[in-house]
C-alpha positions, 0 to 999 in steps of 0.5 A: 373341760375348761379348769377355772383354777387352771386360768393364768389370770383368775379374772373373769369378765362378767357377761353384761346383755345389751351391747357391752360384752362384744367378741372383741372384748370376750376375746381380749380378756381370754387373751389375757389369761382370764376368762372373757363371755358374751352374752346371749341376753336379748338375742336371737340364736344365730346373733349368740352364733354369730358373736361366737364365730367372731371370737373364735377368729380373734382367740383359740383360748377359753371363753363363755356364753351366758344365757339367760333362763325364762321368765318363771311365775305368773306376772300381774298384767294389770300392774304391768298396764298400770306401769306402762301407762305411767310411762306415756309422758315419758315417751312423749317427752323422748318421741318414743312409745313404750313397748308392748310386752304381750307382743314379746317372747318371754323365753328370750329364744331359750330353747332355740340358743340351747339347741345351737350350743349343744351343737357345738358349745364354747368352754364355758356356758353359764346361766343367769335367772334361775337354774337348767334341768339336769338334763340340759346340764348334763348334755352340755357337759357331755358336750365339754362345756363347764356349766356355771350357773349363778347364785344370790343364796345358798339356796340357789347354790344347793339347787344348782349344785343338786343339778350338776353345775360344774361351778357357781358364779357367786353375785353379792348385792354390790354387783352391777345390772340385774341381779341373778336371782331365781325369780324377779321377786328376790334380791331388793328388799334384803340383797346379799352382800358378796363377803357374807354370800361367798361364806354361805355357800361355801358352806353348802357346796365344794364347787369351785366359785366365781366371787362378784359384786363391787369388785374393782383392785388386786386387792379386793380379787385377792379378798375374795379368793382368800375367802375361798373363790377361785376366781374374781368376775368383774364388769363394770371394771370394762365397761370403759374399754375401747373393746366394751359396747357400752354406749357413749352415754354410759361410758361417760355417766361412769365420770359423770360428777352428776351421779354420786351413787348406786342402787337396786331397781326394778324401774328398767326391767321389772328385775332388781338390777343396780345402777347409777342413780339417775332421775328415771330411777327416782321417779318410778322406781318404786312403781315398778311391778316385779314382772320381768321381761315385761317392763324391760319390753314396755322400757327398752324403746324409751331407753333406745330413744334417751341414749340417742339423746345422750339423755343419761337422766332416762337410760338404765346406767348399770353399775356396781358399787366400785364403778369410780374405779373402772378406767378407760384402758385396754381390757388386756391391760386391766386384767394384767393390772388386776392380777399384777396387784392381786399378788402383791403382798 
């Protein structure tokens, strides 16, 4: 089984849903010394399979899956509605409709993915929005899979250390995209940063930890690691390599002087998720009900339509708090600079 303080570079890069973390970028990271993941987020199972026969041909080394877990909790359809049709000028404005929730899945195919990675698992599967049965993690493991679920409290730390987790992805407030919170409630109104989350849970549990949220040098990864983290996850550092999927939108907002900070919202997805403040997020971030997946369905056309655009006013742009740092280089050569900085005394 995969042994996070055994990688040659301890940098992991953090599953980002929606396009950026392709097989090639997965498989460069690996290839690195570090740890690369694709996620499943928004996909079918045999898209998840696909991607993960194409990182298999292009590194024999580890690498992760993340999954997401399924919508919890009963969502208010008439905030849901409300919030839809405030978005109808929006839509008209881009020549897009928004979606229509009802007609969504809201367990993001889980159970179909589950049944594809027991058969035949990658090292490492980890989880985002909530926690697994002990029984699914106990038979990934039983698979050779490192299961890693990640946290935003000490709560969520001890459920899943109580579950079997094999390690934790620790989130502070300052990382990029949606908030990995057990419920879509949690994480705006007093979000966590990662230096004082990293001490509480370390405090509750001796499972190797990953550290993320805002990280962007060598020196912040050695932070993080001298607080007791084995390893360091970062995202928004590869949103601008030539291997990262991320939009040409996106990429360019990163530079963009027009966007001069970050913040948590609900606006895209009805998740607390941090990116670059931009118009869309001003105007109905504060309308946006706590109802995932349902605003991200009602959303997602609007978004489609306003990247096509390069209308970066109108798409979620997500980032952490170190987004100025990240570089239009090579995923290889970020991991080694990362590293190389890290050791530095």
């Amino acid at each position: 089984m995969l042994e996070l303080r055994a990688l040659g570079r301890p940098v992991v890069q953090a599953p980002m849903a929606g396009g950026a973390s392709t097989p090639a970028l997965a498989a460069a990271v690996s290839e690195a010394g570090g740890l690369g993941f694709l996620a499943a987020g928004y996909k079918t199972a045999a898209a998840v399979r696909a991607d993960i026969t194409a990182t298999r041909a292009l590194t024999s080394r580890p690498f992760g899956v993340n999954v997401f877990m399924p919508a919890a909790g009963a969502v208010d359809e008439a905030a849901v509605a409300a919030y839809r049709e405030r978005l109808v000028p929006e839509g008209e404005r881009l020549g897009a409709e928004p979606g229509d929730p009802s007609a969504a899945d809201r367990t993001d195919a889980y159970d179909d993915k589950i049944a594809d990675l027991l058969a035949d698992p990658p090292a490492a599967v980890s989880f985002t929005f909530g926690c697994p049965d002990a029984a699914t993690v106990r038979a990934l493991r039983e698979r050779g899979a490192l299961v890693i679920v990640t946290v935003t409290t000490a709560r969520e730390a001890v459920t899943a250390a109580t579950s079997g987790a094999g390690a934790l992805c620790v989130q502070g407030a300052e990382a990029g995209a949606h908030q990995g919170s057990f419920t879509d409630t949690g994480g705006l109104d007093d979000p966590i940063p990662l230096r004082r989350l990293l001490a509480a849970v370390r405090s509750v549990t001796t499972l190797p930890l990953i550290a993320a949220g805002g990280l962007g040098t060598g020196a912040q990864i050695a932070e993080v690691l001298g607080l007791g983290a084995v390893a360091a996850q970062l995202g928004t550092a590869f949103l601008r390599c030539p291997e990262s999927g991320a939009s040409a939108v996106h990429k360019a907002a990163l530079t963009d002087p027009r966007f001069t900070r970050t913040a948590l919202t609900r606006a895209f997805s009805g998740r607390p998720a941090r990116g670059l403040v931009n118009r869309f997020m001003e105007e109905h971030g504060e309308h946006a009900p706590a109802a995932y997946p349902d605003v991200h369905y009602i959303t997602a056309p609007l978004r489609r339509a306003a990247s096509a655009r390069g209308d970066a006013e109108a798409v979620n742009l997500w980032a952490g708090t170190a987004y100025r740092l990240a570089r239009e280089a090579p995923a290889a050569e970020i991991v080694a600079a990362l590293t190389a900085d890290a050791r530095r005394p």
